[in-house]
C-alpha positions in Angstrom: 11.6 9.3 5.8 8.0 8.4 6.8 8.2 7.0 10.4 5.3 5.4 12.1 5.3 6.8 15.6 3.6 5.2 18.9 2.8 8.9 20.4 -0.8 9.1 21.5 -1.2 5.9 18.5 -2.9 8.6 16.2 -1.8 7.9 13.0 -4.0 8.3 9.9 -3.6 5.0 8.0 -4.2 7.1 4.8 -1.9 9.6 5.6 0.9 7.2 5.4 -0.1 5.3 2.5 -0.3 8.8 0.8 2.9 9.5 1.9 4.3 6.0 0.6 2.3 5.5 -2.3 2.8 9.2 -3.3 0.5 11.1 -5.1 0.9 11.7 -9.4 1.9 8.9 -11.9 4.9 6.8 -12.1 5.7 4.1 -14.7 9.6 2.7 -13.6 10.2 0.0 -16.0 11.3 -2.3 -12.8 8.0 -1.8 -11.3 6.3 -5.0 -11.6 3.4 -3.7 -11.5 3.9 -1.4 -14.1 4.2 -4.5 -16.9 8.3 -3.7 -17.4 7.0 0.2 -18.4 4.2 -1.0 -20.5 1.3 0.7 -17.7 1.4 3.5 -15.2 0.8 3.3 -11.9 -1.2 6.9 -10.0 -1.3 7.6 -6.3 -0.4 3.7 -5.9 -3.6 2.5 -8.1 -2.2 0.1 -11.1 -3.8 -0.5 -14.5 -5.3 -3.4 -13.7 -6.7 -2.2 -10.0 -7.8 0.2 -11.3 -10.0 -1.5 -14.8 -11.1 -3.8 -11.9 -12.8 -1.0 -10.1 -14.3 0.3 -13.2 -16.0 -3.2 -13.9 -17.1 -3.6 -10.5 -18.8 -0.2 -10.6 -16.7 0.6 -7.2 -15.8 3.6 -9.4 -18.2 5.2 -11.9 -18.1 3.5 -15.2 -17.6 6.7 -17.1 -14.2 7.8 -15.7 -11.4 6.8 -18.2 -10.4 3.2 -18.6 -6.8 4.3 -18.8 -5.3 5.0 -15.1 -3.0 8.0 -16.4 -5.6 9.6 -18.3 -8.1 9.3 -15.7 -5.9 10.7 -12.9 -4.9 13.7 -15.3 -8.7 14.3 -15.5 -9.2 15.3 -12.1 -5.9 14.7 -9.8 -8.4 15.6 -6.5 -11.4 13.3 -7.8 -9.0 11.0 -8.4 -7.5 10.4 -5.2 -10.9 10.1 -3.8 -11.6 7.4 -6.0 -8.3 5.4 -5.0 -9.2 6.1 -1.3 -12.5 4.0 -2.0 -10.6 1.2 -3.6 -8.3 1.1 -0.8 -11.1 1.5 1.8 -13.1 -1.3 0.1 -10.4 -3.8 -1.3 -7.2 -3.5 1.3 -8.4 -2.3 4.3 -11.1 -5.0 5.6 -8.7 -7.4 6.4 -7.0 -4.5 9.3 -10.1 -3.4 10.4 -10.4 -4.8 13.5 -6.6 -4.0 15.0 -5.2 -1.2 17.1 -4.5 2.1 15.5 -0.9 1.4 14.9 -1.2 -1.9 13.6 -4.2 -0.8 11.5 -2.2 2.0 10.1 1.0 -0.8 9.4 -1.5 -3.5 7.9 -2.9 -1.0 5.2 -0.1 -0.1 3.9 1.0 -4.0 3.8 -2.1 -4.5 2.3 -1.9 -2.7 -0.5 1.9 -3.5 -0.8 1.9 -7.1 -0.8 -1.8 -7.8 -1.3 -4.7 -8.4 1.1 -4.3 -12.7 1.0 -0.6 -11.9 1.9 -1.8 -9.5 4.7 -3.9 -12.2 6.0 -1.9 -14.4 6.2 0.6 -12.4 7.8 -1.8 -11.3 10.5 -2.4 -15.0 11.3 1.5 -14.7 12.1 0.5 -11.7 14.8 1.0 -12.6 18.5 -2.3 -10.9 19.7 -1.5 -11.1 23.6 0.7 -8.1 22.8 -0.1 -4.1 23.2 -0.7 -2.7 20.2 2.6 -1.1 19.3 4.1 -4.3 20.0 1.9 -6.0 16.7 2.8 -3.0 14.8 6.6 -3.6 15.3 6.2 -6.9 14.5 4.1 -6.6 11.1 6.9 -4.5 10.1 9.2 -6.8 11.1 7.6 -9.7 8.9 6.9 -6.9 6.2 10.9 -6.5 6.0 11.4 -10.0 5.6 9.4 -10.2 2.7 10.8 -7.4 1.1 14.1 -9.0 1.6 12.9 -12.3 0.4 12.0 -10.3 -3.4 15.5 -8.4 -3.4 17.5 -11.2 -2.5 15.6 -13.8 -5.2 15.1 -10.9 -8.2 17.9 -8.2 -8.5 16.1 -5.9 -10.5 14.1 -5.2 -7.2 17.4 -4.1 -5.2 16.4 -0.4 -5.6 12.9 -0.1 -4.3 14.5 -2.3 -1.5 17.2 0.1 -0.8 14.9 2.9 -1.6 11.5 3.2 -1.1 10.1 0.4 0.6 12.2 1.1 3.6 10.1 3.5 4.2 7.2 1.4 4.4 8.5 -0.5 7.5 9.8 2.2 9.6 9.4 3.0 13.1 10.2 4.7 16.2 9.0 5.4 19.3 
C-alpha cells in the first residue's frame, strides 16, 4: 500500500504518483479512460493526454502519436516526458501548498482533473497545519471516489482496489 506519511513532510509528489500511476501500459476495458479497452493508458498518460501534448509541442512532435507505441520506444524517455505533462498540466494548481498537501493535490490532480482539484482546494480550511489540509484532501478525494462507485458499478474495483491507495495516510 502506498501511504502518505507526515514524518519530516518529505514526500516526493512524483514519487507517489509513480507509485499510483505505475509505470508500463495498461488498457482494463473498465478504465474509462481507456475508451471500454479501445486505448492504452502508460505510466498514467491516456491517449488523448497524451495527442494533446503532441499538438501543443509540450512534447516533441516526432515521438509517436500512439501512447503504447511511444512508451515502448523509449520506457525511460518516456517517463520524462509524462513528468513534463504532469509538471505543466496538473501540478500548477498545488503549487503553492505545504509539502504534504502538495504531494495529495498532484495526485488528485491528475486523478480527477485539475478544475476538480481546484475546486476542491477551494473546499481546503487554510487556517490549518499542513498535514491537517493533506488529511482532509484525502478525505474529500474518498468521497468522490465513493460518489463514482456508488453511481457506476463497473467502477467497484478500482474503488476497492487501487484508488484506495490514492487516499491513504498515516502518521
Amino acid at each position: 500500500k502506498i501511504v502518505v506519511q507526515s514524518k519530516n513532510n518529505q514526500l516526493n509528489s512524483f514519487k507517489l504518483l509513480w507509485l499510483q500511476e505505475g509505470e508500463g501500459c495498461q488498457n482494463l476495458a473498465n478504465d474509462t479512460a481507456n475508451n471500454g479497452g479501445r486505448s492504452y493508458t502508460c505510466n498514467g498518460i491516456t491517449q488523448s493526454v497524451w495527442s494533446d501534448a503532441i499538438a501543443s509541442k509540450l512534447v516533441p512532435s516526432d515521438l509517436p502519436v500512439d501512447v503504447r507505441a511511444a512508451y515502448n520506444q523509449n520506457p525511460k524517455q518516456f517517463k520524462k516526458h509524462a513528468e513534463t505533462i504532469y509538471k505543466t498540466n496538473y501540478l500548477p494548481p498545488c503549487q503553492n501548498l505545504g509539502q504534504l498537501t502538495k504531494t495529495v493535490c498532484l495526485s488528485q490532480s491528475v486523478n480527477f482533473g485539475v478544475s476538480a482539484i481546484t475546486d476542491r482546494l477551494k473546499q481546503l480550511n487554510t487556517t490549518l497545519s499542513d498535514k491537517e489540509q493533506a488529511k482532509q484532501l484525502i478525505d474529500l478525494g474518498w468521497q468522490r471516489y465513493q460518489a463514482i462507485c456508488s453511481s457506476d458499478p463497473s467502477q467497484r474495483p478500482f474503488c476497492e482496489g487501487g484508488w484506495k491507495q490514492n487516499i491513504i495516510y498515516r502518521d
